[in-house]
N, C-alpha and C positions, 0 to 999 in steps of 0.2 A: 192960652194955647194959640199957636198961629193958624187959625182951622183951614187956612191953606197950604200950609205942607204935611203930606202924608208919607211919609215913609214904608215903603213897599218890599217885604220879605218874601222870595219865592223858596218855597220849603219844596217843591217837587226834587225827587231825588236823596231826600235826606234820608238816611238808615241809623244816624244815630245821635245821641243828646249832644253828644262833643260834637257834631259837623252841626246840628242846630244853633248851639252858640257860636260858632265859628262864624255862619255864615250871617248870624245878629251883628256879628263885631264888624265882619267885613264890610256886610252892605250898609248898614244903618253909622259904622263911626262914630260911638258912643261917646260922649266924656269919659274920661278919668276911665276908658278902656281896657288898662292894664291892673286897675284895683277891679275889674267887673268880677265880681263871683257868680261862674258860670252855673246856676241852677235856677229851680223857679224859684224858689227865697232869694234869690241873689238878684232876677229880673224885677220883681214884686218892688226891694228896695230901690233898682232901679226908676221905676216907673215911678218914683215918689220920689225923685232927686237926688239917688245915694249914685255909687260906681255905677258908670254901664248906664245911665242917664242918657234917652236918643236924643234932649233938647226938648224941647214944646211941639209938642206935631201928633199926629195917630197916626199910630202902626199899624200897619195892612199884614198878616202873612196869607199869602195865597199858597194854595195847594195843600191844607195843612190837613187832611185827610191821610195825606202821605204819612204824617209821623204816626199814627196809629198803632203801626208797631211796635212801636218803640216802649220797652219797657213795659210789656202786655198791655198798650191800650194807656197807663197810668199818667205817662209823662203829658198826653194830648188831653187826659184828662183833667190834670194842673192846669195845663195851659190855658184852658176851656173856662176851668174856675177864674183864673186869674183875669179873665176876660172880663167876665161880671163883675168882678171889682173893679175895672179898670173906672168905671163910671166915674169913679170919687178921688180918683187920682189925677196924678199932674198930667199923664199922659193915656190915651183910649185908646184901645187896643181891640182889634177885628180882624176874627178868623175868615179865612174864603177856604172851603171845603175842598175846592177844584183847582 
């Protein structure tokens, strides 16, 4: 991993899982973008070098308190999961609450 580039997702404002991926795809300019399969199984393979790949780097999303609502709580709580795995993956991944 290039533990100098971070890749920075501001989630403030998100109300739902399709504007969360949207705005993964926009800001971050994944590989092979157009194969991304927009969910958290779809990031998960991402983050291990399938579709939707951000490259070698760790992912920041800031504000991510915001998606809470989303899908009662469940989606941020994938998310969340998917965090603590990130450890062992290609890519690390860090929520910021605010």
């Amino acid at each position: 991993m290039d533990e100098n580039l971070i890749q920075m997702v501001d989630c403030h404002g998100i109300t739902s899982e399709t504007e969360f991926w949207e705005r993964y795809v926009r800001t971050v300019q994944p590989e092979w973008a157009k194969r991304f399969r927009p969910s958290l199984e779809g990031f998960w393979d991402a983050l291990n070098g399938g579709p939707g790949w951000p490259r070698e780097c760790k992912l920041v999303f800031t504000g991510a308190a915001e998606l809470e609502p989303i899908d009662g709580g469940r989606f941020l709580a994938g998310l969340r999961e998917i965090v603590q795995k990130s450890r062992n993956s290609l890519v690390p991944v860090q929520l910021i609450e605010t």
